[in-house]
RODO-2510 file (C-alpha; in nm, 4 decimals, decimal comma):
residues 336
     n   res          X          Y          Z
     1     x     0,0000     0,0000     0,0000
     2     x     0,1527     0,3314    -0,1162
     3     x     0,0193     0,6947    -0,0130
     4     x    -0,1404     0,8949    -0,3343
     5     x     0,1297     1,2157    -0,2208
     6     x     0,3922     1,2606    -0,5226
     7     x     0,2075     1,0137    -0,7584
     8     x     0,2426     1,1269    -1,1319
     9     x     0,2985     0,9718    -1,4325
    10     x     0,6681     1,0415    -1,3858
    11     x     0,7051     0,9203    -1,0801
    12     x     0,4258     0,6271    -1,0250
    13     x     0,3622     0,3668    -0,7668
    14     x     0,5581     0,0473    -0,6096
    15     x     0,3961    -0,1857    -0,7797
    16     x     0,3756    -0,5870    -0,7328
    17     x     0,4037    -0,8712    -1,0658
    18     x     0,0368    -0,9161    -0,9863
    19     x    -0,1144    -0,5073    -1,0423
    20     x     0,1805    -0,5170    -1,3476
    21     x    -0,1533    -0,5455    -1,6234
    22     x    -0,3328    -0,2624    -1,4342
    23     x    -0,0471    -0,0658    -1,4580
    24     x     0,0716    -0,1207    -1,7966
    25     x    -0,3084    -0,0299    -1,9195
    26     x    -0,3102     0,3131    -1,6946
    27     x     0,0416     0,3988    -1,8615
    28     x    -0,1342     0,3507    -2,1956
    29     x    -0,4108     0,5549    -2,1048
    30     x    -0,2109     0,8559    -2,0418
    31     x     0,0218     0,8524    -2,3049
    32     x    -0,2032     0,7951    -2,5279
    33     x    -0,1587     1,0524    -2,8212
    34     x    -0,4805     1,2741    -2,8985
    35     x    -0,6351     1,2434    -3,2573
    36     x    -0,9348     1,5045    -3,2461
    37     x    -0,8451     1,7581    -3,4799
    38     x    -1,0917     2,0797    -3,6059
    39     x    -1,2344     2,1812    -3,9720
    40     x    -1,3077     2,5234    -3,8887
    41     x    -1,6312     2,4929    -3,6133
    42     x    -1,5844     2,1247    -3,6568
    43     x    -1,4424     1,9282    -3,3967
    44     x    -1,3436     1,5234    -3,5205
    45     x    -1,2845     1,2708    -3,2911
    46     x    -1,0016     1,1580    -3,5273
    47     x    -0,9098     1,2446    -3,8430
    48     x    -1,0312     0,9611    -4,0704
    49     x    -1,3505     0,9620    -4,2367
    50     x    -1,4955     0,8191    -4,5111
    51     x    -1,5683     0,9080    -4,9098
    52     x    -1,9110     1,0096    -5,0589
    53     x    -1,9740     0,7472    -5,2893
    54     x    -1,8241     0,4687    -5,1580
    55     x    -2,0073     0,4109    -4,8026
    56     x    -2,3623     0,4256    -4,8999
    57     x    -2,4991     0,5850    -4,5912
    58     x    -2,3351     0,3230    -4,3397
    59     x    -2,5786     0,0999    -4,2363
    60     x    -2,3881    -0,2044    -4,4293
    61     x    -2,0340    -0,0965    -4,2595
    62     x    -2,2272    -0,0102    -3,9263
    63     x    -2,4665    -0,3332    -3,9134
    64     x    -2,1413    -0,5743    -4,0509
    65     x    -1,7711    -0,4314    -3,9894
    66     x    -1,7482    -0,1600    -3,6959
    67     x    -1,9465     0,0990    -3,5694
    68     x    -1,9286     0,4282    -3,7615
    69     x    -1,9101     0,6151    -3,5046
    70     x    -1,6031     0,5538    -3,4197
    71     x    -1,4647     0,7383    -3,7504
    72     x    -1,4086     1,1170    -3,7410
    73     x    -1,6540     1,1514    -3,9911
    74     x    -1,8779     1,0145    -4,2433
    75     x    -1,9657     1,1781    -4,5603
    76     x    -2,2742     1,0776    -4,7010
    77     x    -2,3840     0,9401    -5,0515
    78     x    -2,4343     1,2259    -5,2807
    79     x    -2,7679     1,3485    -5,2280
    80     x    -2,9596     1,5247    -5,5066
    81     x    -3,3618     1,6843    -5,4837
    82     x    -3,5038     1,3805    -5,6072
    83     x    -3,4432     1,0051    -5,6384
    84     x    -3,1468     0,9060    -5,9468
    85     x    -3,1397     0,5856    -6,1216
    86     x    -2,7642     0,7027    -6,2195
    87     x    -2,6057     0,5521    -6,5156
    88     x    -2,6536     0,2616    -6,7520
    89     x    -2,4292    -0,0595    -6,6882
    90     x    -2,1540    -0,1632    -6,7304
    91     x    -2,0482     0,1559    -6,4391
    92     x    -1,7300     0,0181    -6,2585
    93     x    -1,4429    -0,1015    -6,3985
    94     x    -1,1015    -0,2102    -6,2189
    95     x    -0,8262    -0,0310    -6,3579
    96     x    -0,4548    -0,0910    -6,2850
    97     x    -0,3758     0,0598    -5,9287
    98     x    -0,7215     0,1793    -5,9062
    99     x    -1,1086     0,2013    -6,0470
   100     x    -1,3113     0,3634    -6,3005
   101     x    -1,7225     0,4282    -6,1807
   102     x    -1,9760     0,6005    -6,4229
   103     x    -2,2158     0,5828    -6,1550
   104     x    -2,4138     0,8710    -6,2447
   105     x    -2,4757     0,9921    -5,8950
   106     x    -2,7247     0,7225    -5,7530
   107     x    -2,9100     0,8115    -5,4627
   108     x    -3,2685     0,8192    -5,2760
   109     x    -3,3233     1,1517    -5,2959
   110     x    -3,4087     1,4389    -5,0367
   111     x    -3,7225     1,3285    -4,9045
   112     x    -3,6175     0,9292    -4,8466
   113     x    -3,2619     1,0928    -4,6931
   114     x    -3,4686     1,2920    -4,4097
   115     x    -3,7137     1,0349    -4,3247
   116     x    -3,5299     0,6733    -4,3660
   117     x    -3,0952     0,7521    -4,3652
   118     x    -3,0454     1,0402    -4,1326
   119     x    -3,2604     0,8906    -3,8329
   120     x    -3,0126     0,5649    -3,8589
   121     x    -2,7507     0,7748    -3,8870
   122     x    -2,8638     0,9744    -3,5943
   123     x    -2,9001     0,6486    -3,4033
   124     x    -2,5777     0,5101    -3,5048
   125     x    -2,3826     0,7808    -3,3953
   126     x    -2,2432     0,8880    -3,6906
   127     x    -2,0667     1,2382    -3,7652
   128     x    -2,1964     1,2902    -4,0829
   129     x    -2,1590     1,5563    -4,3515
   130     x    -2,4092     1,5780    -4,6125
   131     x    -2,2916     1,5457    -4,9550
   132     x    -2,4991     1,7800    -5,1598
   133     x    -2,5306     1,8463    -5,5461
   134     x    -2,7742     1,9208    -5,8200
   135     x    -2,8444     2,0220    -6,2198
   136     x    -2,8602     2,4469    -6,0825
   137     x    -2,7630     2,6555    -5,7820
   138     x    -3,1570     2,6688    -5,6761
   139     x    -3,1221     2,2725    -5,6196
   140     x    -2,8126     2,2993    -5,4410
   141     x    -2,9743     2,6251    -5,2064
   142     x    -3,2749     2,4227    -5,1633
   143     x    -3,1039     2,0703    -5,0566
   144     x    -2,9109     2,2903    -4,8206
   145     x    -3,2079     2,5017    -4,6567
   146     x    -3,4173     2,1814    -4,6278
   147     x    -3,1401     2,0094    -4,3934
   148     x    -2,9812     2,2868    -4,2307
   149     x    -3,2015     2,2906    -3,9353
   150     x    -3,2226     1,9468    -3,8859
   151     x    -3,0438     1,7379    -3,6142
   152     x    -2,7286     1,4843    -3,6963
   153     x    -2,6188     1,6649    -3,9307
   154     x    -2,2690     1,8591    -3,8814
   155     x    -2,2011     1,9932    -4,2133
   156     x    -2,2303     2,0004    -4,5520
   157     x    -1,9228     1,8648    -4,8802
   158     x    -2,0690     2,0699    -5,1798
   159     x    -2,0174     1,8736    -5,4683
   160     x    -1,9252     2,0672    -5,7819
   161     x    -1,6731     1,7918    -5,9487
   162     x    -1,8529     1,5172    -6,0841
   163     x    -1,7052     1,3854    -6,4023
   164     x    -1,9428     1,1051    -6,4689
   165     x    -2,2953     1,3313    -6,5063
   166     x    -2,3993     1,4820    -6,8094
   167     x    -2,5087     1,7767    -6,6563
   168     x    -2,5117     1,9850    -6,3234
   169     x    -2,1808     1,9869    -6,0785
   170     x    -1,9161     1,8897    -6,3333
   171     x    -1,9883     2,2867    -6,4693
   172     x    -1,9942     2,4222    -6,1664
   173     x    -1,6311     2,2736    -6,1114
   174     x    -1,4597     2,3887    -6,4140
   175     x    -1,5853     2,7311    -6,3762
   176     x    -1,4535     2,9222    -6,1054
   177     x    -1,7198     3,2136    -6,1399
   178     x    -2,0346     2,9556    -6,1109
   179     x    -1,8548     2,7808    -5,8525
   180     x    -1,7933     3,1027    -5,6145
   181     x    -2,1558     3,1563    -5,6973
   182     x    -2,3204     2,8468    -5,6015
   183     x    -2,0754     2,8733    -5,2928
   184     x    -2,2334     3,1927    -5,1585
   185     x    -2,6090     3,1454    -5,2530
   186     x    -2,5239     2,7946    -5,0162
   187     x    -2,3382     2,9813    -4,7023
   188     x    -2,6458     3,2246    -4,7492
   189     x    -2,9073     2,9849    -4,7267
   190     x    -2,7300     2,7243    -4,4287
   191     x    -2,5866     2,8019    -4,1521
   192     x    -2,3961     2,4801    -4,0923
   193     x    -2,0304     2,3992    -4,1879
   194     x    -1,9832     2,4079    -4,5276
   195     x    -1,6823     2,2308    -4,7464
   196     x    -1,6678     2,2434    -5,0623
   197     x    -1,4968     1,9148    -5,2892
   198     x    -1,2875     2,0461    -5,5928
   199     x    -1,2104     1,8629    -5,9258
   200     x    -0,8775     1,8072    -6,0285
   201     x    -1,0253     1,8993    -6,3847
   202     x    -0,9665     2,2134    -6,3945
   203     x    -0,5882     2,2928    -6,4561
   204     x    -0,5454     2,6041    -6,1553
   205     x    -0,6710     2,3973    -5,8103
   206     x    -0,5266     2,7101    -5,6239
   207     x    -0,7045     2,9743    -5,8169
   208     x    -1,0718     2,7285    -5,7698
   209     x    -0,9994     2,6968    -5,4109
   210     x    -0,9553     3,0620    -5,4092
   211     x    -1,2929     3,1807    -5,5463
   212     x    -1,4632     2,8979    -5,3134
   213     x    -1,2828     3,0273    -4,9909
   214     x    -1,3326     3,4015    -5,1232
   215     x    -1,7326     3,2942    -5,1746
   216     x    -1,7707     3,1773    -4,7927
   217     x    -1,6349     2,8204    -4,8149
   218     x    -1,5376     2,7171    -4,4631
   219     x    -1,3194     2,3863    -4,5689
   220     x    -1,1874     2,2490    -4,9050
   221     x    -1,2269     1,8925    -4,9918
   222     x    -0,9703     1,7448    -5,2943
   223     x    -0,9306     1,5809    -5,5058
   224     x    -1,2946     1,4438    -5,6645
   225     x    -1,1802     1,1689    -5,9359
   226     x    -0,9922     1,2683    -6,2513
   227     x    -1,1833     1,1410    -6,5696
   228     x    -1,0368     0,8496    -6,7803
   229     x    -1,1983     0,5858    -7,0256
   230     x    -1,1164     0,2056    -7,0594
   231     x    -1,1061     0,0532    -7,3521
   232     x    -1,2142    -0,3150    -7,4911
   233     x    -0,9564    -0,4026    -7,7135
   234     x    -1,1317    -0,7362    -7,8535
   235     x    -1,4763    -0,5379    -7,9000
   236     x    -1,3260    -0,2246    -7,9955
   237     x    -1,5651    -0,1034    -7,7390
   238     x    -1,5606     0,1484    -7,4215
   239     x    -1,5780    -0,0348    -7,1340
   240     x    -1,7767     0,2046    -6,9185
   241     x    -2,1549     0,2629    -7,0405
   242     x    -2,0792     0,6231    -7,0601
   243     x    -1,7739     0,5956    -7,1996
   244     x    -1,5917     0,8128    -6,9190
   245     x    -1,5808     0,7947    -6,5468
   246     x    -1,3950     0,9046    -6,2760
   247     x    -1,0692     0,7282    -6,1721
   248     x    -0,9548     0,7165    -5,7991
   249     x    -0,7488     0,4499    -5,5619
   250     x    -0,4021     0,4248    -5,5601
   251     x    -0,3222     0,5484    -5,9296
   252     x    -0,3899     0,9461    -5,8490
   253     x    -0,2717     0,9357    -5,5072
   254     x     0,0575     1,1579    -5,6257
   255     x    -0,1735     1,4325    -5,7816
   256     x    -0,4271     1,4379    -5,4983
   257     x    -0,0800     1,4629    -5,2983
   258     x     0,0198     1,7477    -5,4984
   259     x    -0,2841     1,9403    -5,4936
   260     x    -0,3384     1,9414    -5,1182
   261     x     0,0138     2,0910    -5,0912
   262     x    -0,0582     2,3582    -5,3047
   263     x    -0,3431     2,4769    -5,1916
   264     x    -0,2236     2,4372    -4,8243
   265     x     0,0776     2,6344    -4,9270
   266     x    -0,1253     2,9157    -5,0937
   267     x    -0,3992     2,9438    -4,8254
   268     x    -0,2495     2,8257    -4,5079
   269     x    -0,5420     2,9108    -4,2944
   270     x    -0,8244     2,7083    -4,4790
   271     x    -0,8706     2,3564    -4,3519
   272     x    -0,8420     2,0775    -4,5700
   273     x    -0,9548     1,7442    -4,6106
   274     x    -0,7666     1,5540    -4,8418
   275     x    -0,8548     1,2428    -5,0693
   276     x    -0,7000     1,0330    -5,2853
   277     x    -0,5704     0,6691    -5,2883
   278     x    -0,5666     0,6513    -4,9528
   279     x    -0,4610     0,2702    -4,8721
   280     x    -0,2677     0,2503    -4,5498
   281     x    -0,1486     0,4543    -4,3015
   282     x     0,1973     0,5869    -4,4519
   283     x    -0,0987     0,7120    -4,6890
   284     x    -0,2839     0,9038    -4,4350
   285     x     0,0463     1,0256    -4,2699
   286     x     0,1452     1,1483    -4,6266
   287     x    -0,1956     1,3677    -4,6834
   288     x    -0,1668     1,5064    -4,3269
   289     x     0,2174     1,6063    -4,3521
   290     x     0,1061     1,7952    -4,7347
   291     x    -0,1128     2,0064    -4,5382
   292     x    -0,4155     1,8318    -4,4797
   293     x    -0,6173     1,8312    -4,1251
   294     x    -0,7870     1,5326    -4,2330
   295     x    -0,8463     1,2506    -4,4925
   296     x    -1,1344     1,0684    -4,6563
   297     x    -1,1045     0,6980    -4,7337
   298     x    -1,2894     0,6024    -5,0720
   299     x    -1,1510     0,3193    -5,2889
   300     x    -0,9812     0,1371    -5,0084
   301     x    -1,3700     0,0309    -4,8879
   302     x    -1,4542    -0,1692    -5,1256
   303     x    -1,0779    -0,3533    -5,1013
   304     x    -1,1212    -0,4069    -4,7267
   305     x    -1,4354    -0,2693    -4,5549
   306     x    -1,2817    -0,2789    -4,2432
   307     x    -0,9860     0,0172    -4,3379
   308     x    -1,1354     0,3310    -4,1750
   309     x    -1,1583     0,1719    -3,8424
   310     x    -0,8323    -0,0085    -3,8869
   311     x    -0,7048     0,3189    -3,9745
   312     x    -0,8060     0,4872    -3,6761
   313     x    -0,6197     0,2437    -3,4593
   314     x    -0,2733     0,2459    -3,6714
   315     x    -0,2994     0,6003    -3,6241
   316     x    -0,2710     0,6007    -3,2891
   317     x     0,0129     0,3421    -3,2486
   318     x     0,2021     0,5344    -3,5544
   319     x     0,1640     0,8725    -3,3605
   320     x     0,2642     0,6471    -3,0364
   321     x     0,5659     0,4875    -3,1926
   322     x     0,7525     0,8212    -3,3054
   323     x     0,6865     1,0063    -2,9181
   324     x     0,4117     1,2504    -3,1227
   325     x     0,1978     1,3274    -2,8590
   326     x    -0,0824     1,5256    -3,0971
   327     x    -0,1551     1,4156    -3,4807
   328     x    -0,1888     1,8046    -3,5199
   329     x     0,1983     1,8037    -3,5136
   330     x     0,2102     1,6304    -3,8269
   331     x    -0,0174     1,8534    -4,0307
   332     x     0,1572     2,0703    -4,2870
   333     x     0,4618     1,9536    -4,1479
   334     x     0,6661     1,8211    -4,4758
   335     x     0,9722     1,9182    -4,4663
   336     x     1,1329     2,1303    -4,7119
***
């Protein structure tokens, strides 16, 4: 028996071989490095979250792999006004080091999101950030007023980058004008977070990210997929129904890279979420040290659903094997 006087974590208690568990646990437990890091207003638990467009809206990972609230965030399936059927198959095609999808933007709509996903998500935990797009800024100011007030919802990722629709966000991301626009009609009509996700289609990143922030964006998401084509060679044939889609996975991780770096360089002060090939944890340490506060996982789900979680946990014992005591340390830290 020991008196509590002068116990610390530098100087603990005597100890006998049968309390040595206990005490190796409660040495854990305070060295254990912190992962919560801030977008802006936004607070995460950690800084791993997941892709639009490749989680659905988490009741498969939640119900079958881990519970999703344990990730720092989950960004929902791209939500439009109303219900789309997407694209015609064949939509998804492996590529080498990564994927092609022509999904055309899939999803149950506004009305089915608000009544049927966000009260599981609610339920579940979840820390989620509505992915929000549409054909005109009045759709994208409309999605945003109808969900602003409601509960479970932290924030919104504006999407004005998809390559695989014929019409809608794709223009919005190539323009930087209609993009700063449909930016500000948004922050005027929600009061929540908002990010918005930049395509790496449009050849000056820092000058879109610019007109975004300038416009009343509170976070940047990059990189959305970079458009590419497969080819049947035997049919003479595109692969993809719609001839294009949007690559991602390990095969653009070097742009993304380069992107986030930029843009972190040339506005310092914005937060940043990168994405991009993210496959393992040198991956996430990567994105972080290039300037980003956090990361989303996308291809990597549908390789091993369990990644985000598994993620989480590497991060800590990465940040615990090199003595860094707050994954803050490591943002924007590259050196030069």
């Amino acid at each position: 028996m020991c008196h509590s006087e002068g116990i610390s974590p530098k100087n603990p208690p005597k100890i006998d071989s049968v309390d040595s568990s206990l005490a190796l646990r409660m040495t854990s437990i305070l060295m254990k490095p912190n992962l919560k890091v801030k977008i802006g207003r936004l607070e995460l638990k950690n800084p791993i979250a997941v892709a639009s467009g490749t989680f659905g809206y988490g009741e498969e990972f939640n119900d079958n792999f881990y519970k999703i609230s344990e990730l720092g965030a989950l960004f929902t399936k791209g939500i439009s006004l109303k219900p789309r059927h997407g694209n015609s198959t064949p939509r998804v095609v492996e590529t080498a080091s990564g994927m092609l999808n022509a999904i055309g933007l899939q999803n149950v709509g506004l009305e089915v999101f608000i009544n049927e996903k966000l009260p599981y998500l609610r339920k579940a935990g979840a820390t989620a950030i509505v992915n929000i797009f549409g054909e005109k800024i009045e759709d994208y100011v409309e999605l945003a007023r109808s969900l602003d007030k409601l509960e479970g919802i932290s924030g919104f990722e504006l999407n004005i980058s998809c390559p695989n629709v014929k019409a809608g966000g794709v223009h919005f991301g190539t323009d930087p004008k209609l993009a700063a626009k449909v930016t500000k009609e948004v922050k005027k009509a929600a009061k929540k977070h908002l990010m918005v996700k930049l395509s790496p289609n449009y050849h000056d990143m820092v000058g879109m990210a610019k007109s975004v922030v300038d416009a009343g964006a509170d976070s940047l998401s990059l990189i959305n997929t970079i458009t590419g084509m497969a080819i049947d060679a035997e049919n003479r044939s595109p692969v993809l129904a719609n001839i294009t889609g949007g690559l991602s996975g390990p095969a653009i991780k070097p742009v993304a890279l380069r992107m986030v770096w930029q843009v972190s360089k040339a506005l310092p002060k914005v937060p940043i979420v990168g994405i991009g090939g993210i496959m393992n944890i040198t991956d996430v340490v990567e994105f972080l040290l290039a300037g980003a506060s956090a990361v989303q996982v996308g291809t990597a789900n549908f390789v091993r659903p369990s990644i985000a979680s598994d993620l989480v946990m590497e991060l800590e014992g990465y940040l615990s094997s090199h003595n860094i005591k707050d994954v803050n340390e490591l943002v924007a830290g590259l050196k030069s």
